[in-house]
C-alpha positions, -999 to +999 in steps of 0.1 A: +112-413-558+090-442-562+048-438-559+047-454-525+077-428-514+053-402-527+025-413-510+041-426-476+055-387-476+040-366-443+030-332-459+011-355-490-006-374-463-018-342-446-029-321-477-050-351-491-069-356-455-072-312-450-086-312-486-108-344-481-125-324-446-125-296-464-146-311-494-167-335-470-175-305-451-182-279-476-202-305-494-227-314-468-232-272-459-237-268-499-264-296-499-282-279-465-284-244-476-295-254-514-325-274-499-334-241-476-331-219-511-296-200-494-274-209-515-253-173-517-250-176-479-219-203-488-205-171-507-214-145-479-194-164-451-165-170-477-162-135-490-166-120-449-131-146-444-110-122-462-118-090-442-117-111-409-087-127-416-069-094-420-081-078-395-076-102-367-038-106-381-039-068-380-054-063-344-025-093-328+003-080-349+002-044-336-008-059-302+013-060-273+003-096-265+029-123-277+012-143-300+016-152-334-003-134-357+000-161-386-009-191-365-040-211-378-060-206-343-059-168-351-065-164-381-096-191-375-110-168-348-111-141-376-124-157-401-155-171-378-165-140-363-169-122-396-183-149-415-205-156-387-212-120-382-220-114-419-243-147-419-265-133-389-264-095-412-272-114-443-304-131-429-313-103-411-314-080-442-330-106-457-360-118-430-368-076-431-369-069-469-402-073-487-396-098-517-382-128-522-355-134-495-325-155-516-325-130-550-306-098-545-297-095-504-274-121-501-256-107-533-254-074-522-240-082-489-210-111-507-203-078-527-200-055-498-177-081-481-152-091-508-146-054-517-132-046-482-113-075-486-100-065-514-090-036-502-075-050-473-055-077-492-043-050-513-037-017-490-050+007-508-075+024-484-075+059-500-108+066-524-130+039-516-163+054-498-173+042-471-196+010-467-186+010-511-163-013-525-143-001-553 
């Protein structure tokens, strides 16, 4: 297979324009929430994915609906609502806490987030507390 086979292939041509969205977008929201000093919010909205994405597959799989449970729209869905969810929480906790806003909240909450994720990725629900990740 020659270069220009290589690069005239469908599933190259798709992962270089997803990963060149992906980095056009993620760098313009990196740039906006640097300048407003939220920088861990980028982290927040990640971290809240994971649980989100689980759960939505979770909720349509055992659903008596027919759809998919691995198709991209639903697992999208999932991944907003949490990470939007967890943005709105994250500024909340942060706009009500005496201090300095960006230091510890944001942390605290990225934390909280990826260790239910975690835990959901990984199925093992016995011993965690609850509202602790492990």
């Amino acid at each position: 297979m020659s270069f220009i086979d290589f690069l005239s292939e469908f599933s190259y041509q798709r992962i270089i324009i997803g990963t060149t969205l992906i980095g056009a977008c993620a760098g313009a929201m990196g740039v906006f929430l640097y300048l407003r000093r939220q920088s861990l919010l980028s982290d927040v909205i990640g971290s809240a994915a994971t649980p989100g994405v689980m759960g939505i597959f979770l909720a349509v799989s055992l659903s008596p609906l027919l759809f998919d449970a691995r198709s991209m729209p639903v697992i999208t869905i999932g991944a907003m609502v949490t990470g939007l969810l967890a943005a709105v929480l994250a500024n909340r906790i942060s706009a009500t806490t005496p201090g300095e806003p960006h230091r510890g909240h944001h942390a605290y909450w990225h934390r909280h987030d990826y260790g239910r994720g975690d835990v959901a990725v990984s199925g093992r629900w016995p011993g965690v507390a609850a509202g602790h990740s492990a």
